[in-house]
VEXPAVO-14611 format. One record per residue (C-alpha): x, y, z; residue in three letters. Coordinates in steps of 0.02 Angstrom, whole numbers, padded with zeros to 5 digits, always signed. Each point is the difference from the previous one (the first is absolute). Example, Ala and Ser with C-alpha at 12.3 -4.5 7.8 and 13.67 -1.06 7.14 Angstrom:
REM residues 2
+00615-00225+00390ala/+00069+00172-00033ser/
This chain:
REM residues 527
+01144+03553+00069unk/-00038-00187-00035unk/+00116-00043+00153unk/-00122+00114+00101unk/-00156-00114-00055unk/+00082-00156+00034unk/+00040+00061+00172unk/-00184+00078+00018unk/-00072-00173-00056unk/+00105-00099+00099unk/-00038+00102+00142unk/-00182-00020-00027unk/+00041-00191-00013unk/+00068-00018+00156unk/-00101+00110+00095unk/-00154-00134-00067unk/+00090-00134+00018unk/+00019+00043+00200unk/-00176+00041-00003unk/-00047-00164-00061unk/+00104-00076+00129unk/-00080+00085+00155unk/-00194-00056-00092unk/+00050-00159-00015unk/+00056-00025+00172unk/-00147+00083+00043unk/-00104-00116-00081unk/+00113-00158+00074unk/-00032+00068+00182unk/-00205+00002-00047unk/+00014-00173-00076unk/+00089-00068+00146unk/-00100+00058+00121unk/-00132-00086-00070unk/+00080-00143-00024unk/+00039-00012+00186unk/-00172+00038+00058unk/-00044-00143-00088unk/+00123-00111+00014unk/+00037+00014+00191unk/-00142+00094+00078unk/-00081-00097+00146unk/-00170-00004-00063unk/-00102+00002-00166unk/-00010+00157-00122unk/-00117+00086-00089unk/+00116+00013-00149unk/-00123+00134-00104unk/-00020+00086+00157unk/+00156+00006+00019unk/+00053+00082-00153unk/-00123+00116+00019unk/+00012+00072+00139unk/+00199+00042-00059unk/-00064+00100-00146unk/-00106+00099+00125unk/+00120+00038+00114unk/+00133+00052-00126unk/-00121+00112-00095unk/-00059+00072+00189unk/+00172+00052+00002unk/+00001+00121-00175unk/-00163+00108+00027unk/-00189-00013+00085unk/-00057-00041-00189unk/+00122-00128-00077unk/-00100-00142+00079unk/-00047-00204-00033unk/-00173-00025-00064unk/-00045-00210+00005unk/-00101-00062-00173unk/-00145-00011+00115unk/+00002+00185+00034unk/+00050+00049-00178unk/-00192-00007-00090unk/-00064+00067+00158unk/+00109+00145-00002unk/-00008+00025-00182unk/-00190+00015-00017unk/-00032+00155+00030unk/+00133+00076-00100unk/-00047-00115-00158unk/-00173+00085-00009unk/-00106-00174+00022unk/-00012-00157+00065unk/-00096-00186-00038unk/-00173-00020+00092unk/-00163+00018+00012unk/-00009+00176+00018unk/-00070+00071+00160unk/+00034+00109+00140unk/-00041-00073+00160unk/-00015+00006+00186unk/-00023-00137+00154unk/-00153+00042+00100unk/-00067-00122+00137unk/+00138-00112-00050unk/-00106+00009-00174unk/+00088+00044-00164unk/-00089+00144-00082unk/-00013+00073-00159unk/+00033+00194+00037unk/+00010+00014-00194unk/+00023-00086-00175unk/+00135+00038-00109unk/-00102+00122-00124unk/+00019-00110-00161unk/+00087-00147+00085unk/-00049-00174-00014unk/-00109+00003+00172unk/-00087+00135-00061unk/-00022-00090-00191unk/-00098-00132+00096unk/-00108+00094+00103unk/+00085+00005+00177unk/-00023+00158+00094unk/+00014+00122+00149unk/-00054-00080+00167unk/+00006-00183-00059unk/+00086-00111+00122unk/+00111-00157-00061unk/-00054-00149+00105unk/+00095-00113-00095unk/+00161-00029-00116unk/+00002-00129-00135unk/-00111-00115+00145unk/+00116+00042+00164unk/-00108+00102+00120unk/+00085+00150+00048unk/-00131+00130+00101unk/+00029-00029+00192unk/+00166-00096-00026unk/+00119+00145+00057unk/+00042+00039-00179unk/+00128+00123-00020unk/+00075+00136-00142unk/+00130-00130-00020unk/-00113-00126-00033unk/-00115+00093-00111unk/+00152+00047-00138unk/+00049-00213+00008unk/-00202-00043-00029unk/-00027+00149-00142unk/+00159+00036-00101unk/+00055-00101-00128unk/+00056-00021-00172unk/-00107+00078-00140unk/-00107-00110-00100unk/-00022-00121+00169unk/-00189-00013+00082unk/-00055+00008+00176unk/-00148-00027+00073unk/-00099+00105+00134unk/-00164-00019+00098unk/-00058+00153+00042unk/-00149+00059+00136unk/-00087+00149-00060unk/-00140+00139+00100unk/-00156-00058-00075unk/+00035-00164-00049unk/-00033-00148+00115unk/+00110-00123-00103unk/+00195-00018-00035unk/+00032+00073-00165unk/+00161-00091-00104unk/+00097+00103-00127unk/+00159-00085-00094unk/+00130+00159-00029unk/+00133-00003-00135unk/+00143+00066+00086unk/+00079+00149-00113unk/+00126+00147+00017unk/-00067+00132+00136unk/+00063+00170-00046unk/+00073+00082+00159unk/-00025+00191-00026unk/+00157+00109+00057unk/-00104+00157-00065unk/-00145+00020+00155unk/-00078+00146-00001unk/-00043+00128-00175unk/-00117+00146+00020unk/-00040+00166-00010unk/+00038+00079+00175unk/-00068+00165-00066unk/-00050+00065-00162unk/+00161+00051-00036unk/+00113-00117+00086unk/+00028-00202-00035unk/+00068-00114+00133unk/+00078-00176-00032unk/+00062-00114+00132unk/+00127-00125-00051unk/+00050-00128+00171unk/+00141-00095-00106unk/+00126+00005-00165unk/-00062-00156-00066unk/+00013-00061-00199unk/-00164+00053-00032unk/-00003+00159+00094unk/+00058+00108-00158unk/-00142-00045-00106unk/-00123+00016+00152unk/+00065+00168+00029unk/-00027+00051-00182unk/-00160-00067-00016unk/-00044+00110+00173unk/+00062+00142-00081unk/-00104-00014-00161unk/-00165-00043+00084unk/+00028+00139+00104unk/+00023+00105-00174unk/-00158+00017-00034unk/-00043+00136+00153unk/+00166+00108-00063unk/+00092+00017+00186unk/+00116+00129-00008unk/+00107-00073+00147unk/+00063-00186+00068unk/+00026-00067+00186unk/+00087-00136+00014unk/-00019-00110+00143unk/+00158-00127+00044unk/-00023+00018+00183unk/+00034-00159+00062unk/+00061-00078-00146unk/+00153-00107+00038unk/+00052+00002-00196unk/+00009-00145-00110unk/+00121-00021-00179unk/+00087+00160-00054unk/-00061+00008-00180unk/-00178+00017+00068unk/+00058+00146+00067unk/+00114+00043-00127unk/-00167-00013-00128unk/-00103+00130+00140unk/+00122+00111-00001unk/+00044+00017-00186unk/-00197+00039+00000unk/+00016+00155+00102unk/+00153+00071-00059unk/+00072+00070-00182unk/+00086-00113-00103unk/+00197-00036+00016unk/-00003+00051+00181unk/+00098-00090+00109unk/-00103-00103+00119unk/+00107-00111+00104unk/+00157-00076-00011unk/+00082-00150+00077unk/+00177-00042+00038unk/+00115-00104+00114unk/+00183-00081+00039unk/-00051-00146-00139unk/-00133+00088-00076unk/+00047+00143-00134unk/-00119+00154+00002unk/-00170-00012-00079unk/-00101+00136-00058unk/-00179+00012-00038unk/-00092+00119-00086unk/-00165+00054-00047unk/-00031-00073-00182unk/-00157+00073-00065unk/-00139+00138+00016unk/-00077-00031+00177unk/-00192+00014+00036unk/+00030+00121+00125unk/+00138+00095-00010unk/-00079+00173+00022unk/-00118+00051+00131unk/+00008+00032+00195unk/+00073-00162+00069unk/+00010-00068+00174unk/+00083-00161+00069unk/-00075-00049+00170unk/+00133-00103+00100unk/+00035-00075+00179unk/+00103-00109+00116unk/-00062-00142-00100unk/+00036+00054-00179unk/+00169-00092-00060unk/+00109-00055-00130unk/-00104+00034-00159unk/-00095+00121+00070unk/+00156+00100+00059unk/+00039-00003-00181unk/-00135+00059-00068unk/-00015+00146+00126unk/+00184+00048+00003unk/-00023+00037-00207unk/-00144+00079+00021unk/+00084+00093+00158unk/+00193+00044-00101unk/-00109+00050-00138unk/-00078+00127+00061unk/-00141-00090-00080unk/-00129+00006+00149unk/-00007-00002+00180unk/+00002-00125+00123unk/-00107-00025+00148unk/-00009-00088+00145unk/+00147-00090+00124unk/+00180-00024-00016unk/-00013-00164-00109unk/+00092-00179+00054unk/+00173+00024-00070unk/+00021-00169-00122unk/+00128+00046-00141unk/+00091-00166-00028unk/-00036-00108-00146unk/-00029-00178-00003unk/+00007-00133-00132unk/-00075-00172+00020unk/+00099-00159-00028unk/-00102-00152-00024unk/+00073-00174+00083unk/-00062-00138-00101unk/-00108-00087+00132unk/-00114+00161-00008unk/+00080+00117+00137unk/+00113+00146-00022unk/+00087+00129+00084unk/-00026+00174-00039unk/+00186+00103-00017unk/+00013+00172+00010unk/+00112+00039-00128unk/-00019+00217-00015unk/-00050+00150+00079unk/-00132+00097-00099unk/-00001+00195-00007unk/-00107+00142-00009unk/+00025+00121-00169unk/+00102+00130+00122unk/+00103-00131+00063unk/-00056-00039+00135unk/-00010-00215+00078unk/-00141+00016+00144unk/+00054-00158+00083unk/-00017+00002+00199unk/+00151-00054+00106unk/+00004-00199+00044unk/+00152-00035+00084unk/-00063-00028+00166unk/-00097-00174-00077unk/-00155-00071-00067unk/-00131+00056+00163unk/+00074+00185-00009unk/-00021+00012-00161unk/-00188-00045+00014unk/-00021+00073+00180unk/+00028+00165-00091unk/-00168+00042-00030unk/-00043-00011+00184unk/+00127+00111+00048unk/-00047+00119-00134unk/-00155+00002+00109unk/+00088+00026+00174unk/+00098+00123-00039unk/-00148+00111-00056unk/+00025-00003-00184unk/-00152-00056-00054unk/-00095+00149+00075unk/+00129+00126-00018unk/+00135+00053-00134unk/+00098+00085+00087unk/+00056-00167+00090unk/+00087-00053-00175unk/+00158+00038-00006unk/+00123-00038-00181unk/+00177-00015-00026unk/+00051+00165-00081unk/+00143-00098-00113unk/-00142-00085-00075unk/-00094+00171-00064unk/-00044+00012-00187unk/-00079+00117-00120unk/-00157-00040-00090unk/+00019+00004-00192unk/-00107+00159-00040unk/-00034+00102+00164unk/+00159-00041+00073unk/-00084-00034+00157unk/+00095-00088+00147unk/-00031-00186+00005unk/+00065-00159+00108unk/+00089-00166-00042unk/+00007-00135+00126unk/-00174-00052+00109unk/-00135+00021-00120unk/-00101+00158-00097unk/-00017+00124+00103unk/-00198+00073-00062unk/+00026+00197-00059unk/-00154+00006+00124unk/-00025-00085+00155unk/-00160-00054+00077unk/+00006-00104+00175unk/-00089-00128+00045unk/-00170+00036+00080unk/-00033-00103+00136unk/-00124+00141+00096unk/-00148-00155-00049unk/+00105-00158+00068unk/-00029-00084+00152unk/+00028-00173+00096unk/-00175-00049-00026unk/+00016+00040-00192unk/+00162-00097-00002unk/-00089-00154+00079unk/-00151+00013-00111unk/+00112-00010-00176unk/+00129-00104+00072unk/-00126-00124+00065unk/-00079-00016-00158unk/-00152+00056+00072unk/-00053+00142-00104unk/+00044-00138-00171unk/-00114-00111+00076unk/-00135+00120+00042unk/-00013+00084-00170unk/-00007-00203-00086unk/-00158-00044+00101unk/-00065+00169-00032unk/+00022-00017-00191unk/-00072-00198+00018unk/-00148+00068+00084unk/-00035+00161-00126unk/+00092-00050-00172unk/-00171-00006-00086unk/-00081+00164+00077unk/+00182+00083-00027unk/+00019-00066-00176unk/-00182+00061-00058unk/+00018+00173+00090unk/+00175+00045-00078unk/+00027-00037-00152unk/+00141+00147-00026unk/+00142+00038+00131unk/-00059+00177-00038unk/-00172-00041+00085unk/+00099-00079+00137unk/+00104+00122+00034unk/-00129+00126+00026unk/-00136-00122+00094unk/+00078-00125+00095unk/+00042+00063+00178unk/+00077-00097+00129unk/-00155+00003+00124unk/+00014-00046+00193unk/-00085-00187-00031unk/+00163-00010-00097unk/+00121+00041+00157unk/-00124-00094+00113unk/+00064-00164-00126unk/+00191+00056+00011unk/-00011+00033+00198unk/-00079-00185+00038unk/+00108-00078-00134unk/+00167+00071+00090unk/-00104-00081+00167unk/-00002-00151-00063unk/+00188+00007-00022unk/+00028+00066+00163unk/+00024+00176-00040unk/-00064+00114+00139unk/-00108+00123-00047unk/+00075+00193+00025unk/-00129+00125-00013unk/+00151+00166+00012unk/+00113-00112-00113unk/-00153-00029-00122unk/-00067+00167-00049unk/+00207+00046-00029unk/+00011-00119-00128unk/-00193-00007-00071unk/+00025+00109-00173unk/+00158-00111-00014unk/-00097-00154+00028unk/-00153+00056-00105unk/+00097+00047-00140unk/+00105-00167-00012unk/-00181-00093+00015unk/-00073+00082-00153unk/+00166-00017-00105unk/+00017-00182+00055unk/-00199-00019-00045unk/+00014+00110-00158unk/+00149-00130-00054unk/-00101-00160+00016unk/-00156+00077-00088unk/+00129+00093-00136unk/+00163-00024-00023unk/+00168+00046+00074unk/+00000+00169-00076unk/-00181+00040+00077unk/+00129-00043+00162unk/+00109+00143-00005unk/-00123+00109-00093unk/-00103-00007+00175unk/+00157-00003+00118unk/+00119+00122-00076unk/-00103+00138+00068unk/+00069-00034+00183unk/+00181+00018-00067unk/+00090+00164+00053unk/+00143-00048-00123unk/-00132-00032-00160unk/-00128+00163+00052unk/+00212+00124+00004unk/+00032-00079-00168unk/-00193+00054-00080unk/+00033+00157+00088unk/+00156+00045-00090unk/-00018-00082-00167unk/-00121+00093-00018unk/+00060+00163+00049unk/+00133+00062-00139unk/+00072+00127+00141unk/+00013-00136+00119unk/+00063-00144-00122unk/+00145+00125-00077unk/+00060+00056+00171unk/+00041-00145+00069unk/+00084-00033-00187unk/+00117+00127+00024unk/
């Protein structure tokens, strides 16, 4: 026996030993390459460049989502999944080559000093910056900062003939992964979560126990579009919505062993009619979510086939403040089942996919989806047939209605026309808006999006060179008027008044009241 381990270890040894060999000549070849480029190359090198553009191209190899991020692109990228930032704390837009309050952080430090809706910044700690082509860009360089540092703004107000100057204490800005709560009917809540960010657990908790208070019996939850985010935020949803020591995910790969997760405690909804609204844009933590809900039998879900993300990445910092982010494991469903799309025909296929989703009819039918059948599983309770491999498939499809689009409605959003229109609108009425609603309930009923309105939006696409189309018009009008009172309702409220007012237009959101709230409905399509 012992001469069987010594063989077995020496083995072992020398099957290292060769691997070692081939990584270290591996290595050699990199270094001299570089050496040679610099050494002999006829002109002069960008050596950082240099480097870093061989990271990219070996982690372009692996998959579309081991990638090079630069230190420069690191905070950027991390912002919104930390939950905050370091400013001043206000939305804003660019009108007239003007930089505009649209809103205060509620709270915030611009708001602590008295800055508010409508004001425009003229100047930035004494550089003029209205009519000097100021940009986004330009805006994050002049506003963010450290906490604790002071800036200072001159400010033109309606109403006031002089400059007003306000010095801002920069602080953190909460950025709010939880945007819409409410009540979508007396019996029904709705929550909209756009991200998996650190703080999107406790927003999601402190949705659900505002929204106590008016007893729902039933939950939609909205992760269309919601290109996912860390995978204990969704992890911590989940375990919400489903009964303790369920399995809720699980990750594994070649150098990665198998890692289970389970729910840990009593969730604050783990009974009642649930429905997970999903589409072409819902990915990686939002595929998790939905496929435990979905192999649980737990609720239904509603909507499109979603994006198909089920690799796992973990960051590793480089010390000059950029990374590279590794996938490392496949994650899978509670049946089993790794949704990960096919991406062996490169990088642009990968991402292309979408659009062919759309040529090939699959967006507005189902019955242009097709699955591999060795990839069929069996949901945990029902036993009900379920995919692996290109996303979660909804239990019921809706397709995309696009009986209200049109070229001139394209024009009009894409030329940031109807934006524009409904920011002079709310500059020239804040005041008589303000006074006459004080409750999105009273807007909601009132407010109406009269032809004076459209008269604005049609001259305002004019001015952009958008040719008026009477036929193309009236198509798209309850489209257009119901995106111009959610987009008003959001500046006078907040972003939940937003999809309050919009969601009404939704096919996908109006099937999911319909059958959450039928018991008939909700346990037929359970079965």
């Amino acid at each position: 026996m012992r001469k069987f381990w010594t063989l077995a270890i020496m083995v072992l040894l020398g099957a290292l030993a060769i691997q070692a060999q081939v990584y270290d000549k591996n290595i050699q070849k990199l270094q001299l390459t570089y050496q040679l480029v610099n050494s002999l190359y006829v002109d002069s090198v960008d050596n950082e460049g240099l480097v870093e553009e061989a990271i990219v191209g070996m982690l372009k190899s692996l998959d579309p989502h081991s990638v090079y991020i630069s230190a420069d692109e690191v905070k950027e990228m991390n912002e919104p999944l930390d939950g905050s930032f370091e400013g001043v704390g206000i939305q804003f837009n660019i009108l007239d080559d003007t930089l505009m309050v649209v809103n205060p952080v509620i709270g915030g430090p611009s708001e602590k000093v008295g800055i508010r809706a409508g004001d425009r910044i003229v100047g930035i700690d004494g550089e003029n910056v209205a009519g000097t082509g100021i940009k986004n860009s330009d805006v994050f360089k002049y506003l963010r900062g450290e906490k604790g540092t002071k800036v200072n703004l001159n400010i033109l107000r309606r109403g006031s003939n002089d400059e007003l100057k306000f010095v801002v204490v920069r602080d953190k800005i909460p950025l709010y992964s939880v945007e819409a709560a409410y009540m979508a009917t007396p019996k029904t809540a709705y929550v909209k979560i756009s991200r998996f960010a650190l703080s999107t657990h406790d927003e999601f908790v402190e949705a659900l126990e505002k929204l106590e208070k008016d007893d729902y019996e039933n939950l939609i939850l909205d992760l269309r579009g919601n290109g996912g985010g860390y995978l204990k935020a969704a992890i911590d949803i989940a375990d919400e919505l489903l009964d303790k020591d369920k399995l809720l995910v699980y990750t594994e790969g070649l150098n990665s062993e198998r890692r289970s997760h389970h729910a840990r405690k009593k969730g604050l909804f783990e009974k009642g009619n649930l429905i997970v609204m999903i589409d072409e844009g819902s990915a990686s933590a939002s595929e998790i979510v939905s496929g435990a809900v979905q192999d649980w039998d737990r609720g239904l879900v509603i909507g499109r086939r979603s994006f198909g993300k089920g690799l796992v990445q973990r960051p590793f910092d480089f010390p000059d403040g950029s990374m590279i982010r590794l996938t490392i494991a496949e994650y899978y469903t509670p049946a089993g089942r790794c949704i990960q799309k096919e991406y062996k025909d490169g990088v642009a296929a990968y991402h292309n996919e979408l659009g062919e989703r759309y040529l090939h009819g699959e967006l507005s039918n189902e019955d242009s989806i097709h699955f591999d059948e060795n990839l069929e599983y069996k949901t945990k309770v029902s036993g009900r047939t379920v995919y692996g491999g290109g996303g979660i498939m909804p239990d019921v499809f809706v397709a995309v209605d696009t009986s209200m689009y049109s070229d001139y409605y394209r024009d009009l959003v894409a030329s940031g026309s109807v934006n524009r229109m409904i920011l002079n609108y709310i500059d020239d009425h804040r005041n008589e808006l303000k006074s006459r609603y004080t409750k999105y309930q009273d807007f909601e009923k009132e407010f109406s999006v009269d032809q004076d309105i459209f008269d604005l939006l049609i001259s305002e696409g004019e001015d952009a060179d958008i040719e008026y189309n009477d036929e193309e018009f009236n198509t798209s009008k309850p489209l257009l008027e119901a995106q111009v009172k959610a987009l008003i309702a959001r500046d006078l409220f907040t972003s939940s008044a937003y999809f309050q007012s919009i969601n009404p237009m939704s096919e996908v959101y109006n099937k999911a009241i319909q059958i959450v709230e039928s018991n008939g409905d909700y346990s037929h399509f359970l079965k």
